[in-house]
N, C-alpha and C positions, 0 to 999 in steps of 0.2 A: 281906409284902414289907418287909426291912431299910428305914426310910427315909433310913440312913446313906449307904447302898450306892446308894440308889437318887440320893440328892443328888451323890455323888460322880460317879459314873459322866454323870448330868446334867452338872454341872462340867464334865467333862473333854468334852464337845462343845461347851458354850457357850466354855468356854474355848479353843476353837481356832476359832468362829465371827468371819469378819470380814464378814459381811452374816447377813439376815434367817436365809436358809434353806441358809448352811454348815456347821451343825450338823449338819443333815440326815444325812450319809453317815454320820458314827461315830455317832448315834443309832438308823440301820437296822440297821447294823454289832452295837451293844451291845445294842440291846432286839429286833430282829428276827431276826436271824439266830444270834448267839452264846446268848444267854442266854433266848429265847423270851416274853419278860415281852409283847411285844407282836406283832402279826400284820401285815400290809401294808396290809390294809385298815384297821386300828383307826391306823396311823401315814397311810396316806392323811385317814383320815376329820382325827385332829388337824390335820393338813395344811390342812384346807378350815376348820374352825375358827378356827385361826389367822389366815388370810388372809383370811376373811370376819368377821372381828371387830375394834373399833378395837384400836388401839395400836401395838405395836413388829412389823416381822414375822415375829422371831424367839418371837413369845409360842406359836407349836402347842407351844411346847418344855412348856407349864404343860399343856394337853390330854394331851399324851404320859404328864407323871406321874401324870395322873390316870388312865387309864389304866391303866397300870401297878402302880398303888398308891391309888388314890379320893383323898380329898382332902386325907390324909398326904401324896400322890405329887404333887399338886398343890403343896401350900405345898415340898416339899423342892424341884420345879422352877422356883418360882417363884425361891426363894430360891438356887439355881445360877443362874436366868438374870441376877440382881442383881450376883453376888455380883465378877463381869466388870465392870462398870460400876465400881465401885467399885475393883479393881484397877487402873484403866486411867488414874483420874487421874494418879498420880505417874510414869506412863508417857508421857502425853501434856506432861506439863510437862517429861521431859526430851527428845522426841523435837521438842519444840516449837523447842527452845535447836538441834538439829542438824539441822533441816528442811530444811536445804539443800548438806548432803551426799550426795556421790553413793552413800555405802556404802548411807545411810538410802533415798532412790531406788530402789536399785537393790535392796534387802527387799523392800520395798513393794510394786513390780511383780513380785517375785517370789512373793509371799504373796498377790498377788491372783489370777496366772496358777493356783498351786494351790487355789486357794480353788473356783475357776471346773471343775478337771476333779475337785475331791471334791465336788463336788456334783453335777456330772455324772453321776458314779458312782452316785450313790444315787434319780439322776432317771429312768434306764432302767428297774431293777426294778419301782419305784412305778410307774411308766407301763404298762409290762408287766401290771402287778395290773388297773390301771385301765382300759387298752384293752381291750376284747372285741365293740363290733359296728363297722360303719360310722358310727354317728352318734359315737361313742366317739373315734374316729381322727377323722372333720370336726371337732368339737367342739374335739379339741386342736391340732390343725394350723392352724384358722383363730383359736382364743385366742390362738398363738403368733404368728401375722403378725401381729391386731392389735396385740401387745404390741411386738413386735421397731421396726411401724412407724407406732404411733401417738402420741401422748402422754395415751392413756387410761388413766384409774386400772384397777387390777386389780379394784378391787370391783366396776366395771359388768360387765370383760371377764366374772368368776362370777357375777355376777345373773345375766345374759343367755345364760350356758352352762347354770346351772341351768334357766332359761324355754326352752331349746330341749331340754334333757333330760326336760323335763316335757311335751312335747309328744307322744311317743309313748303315755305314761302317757294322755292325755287323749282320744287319738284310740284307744286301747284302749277304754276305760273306757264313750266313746262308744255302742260296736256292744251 
C-alpha cells in the first residue's frame, strides 16, 4: 500500500468531514467500493473501534488505515485526521470576524443539511452488511430510539448492545 495515496485519499474524507462520522460516505466510497483496500465488515468493524474507544469520534478513520495499510496506514490516517484541525484555525478566525452574516448562516445550514444525507448514504449499506437476524434489526432500532431520545452516552448504548448480542452466544454455548 502507497502510504502517499493512502494519506491522501484519507485527507480528502476528513477534509470534507464536519462531525465525527461524515467522512464515513467518501471513505466507503474510496476504500470499499472503488478501490477495494477495505470490505464492509473490516469498515463496520473500524466503525465499532472508533466509537467504543476514548477520544474524537472521527478517530475509526486511524482503524481504517490500519486496516488498509497496518501501521504505516495507521500513522498516515492519523496524520490526515490532524492535518484538518490544523487547516481550520485561520478559517475559524476569519469565519469568526463574519459570524453574523447571513451569506456565512445560510453555508452553514447548508453544509450541515449535506453533511446529514452523506452520511446517510454510507449508513444504509453498512446497516445492510450488519442486519441479518431479528435480534440484529431489535438491537439497532432500539440503539436508535434510545439515542434519538435520551441523553445517554453512546458507550453504554454499545456496552449494552454488545451484552444482549452476547446473550445468544451464551444461551448457545449453555445446551
Amino acid at each position: 500500500m502507497n502510504w502517499v495515496m493512502l494519506y491522501l485519499l484519507l485527507l480528502k474524507a476528513t477534509l470534507s468531514s464536519f462531525s465525527g462520522l461524515a467522512s464515513l460516505p467518501i471513505l466507503r466510497e474510496d476504500f470499499v467500493v472503488k478501490n477495494h483496500f477495505l470490505t464492509d465488515r473490516q469498515l463496520n468493524t473500524a466503525l465499532v473501534i472508533g466509537r467504543s474507544t476514548p477520544g474524537p469520534k472521527g478517530l475509526y478513520v486511524v482503524a481504517v488505515g490500519y486496516y488498509a495499510g497496518g501501521y504505516g496506514g495507521a500513522f498516515a490516517a492519523w496524520l490526515a485526521l490532524v492535518t484538518p484541525a490544523l487547516l481550520v484555525i485561520p478559517m475559524i478566525e476569519y469565519a469568526g470576524r463574519k459570524a453574523d452574516s447571513p451569506q456565512v448562516k445560510s453555508i452553514l445550514r447548508a453544509v450541515v443539511l449535506a453533511s446529514a444525507g452523506i452520511s446517510l448514504s454510507a449508513t444504509l449499506p453498512l446497516g445492510a452488511d450488519a442486519l441479518h437476524t431479528p435480534l440484529s434489526y431489535g438491537i439497532a432500532v432500539v440503539s436508535m430510539l434510545v439515542l434519538v431520545f435520551t441523553k445517554l452516552d453512546t458507550i453504554w448504548v454499545i456496552l449494552a448492545s454488545a451484552a444482549v448480542g452476547l446473550v445468544p452466544v451464551l444461551l448457545h454455548g449453555a445446551r
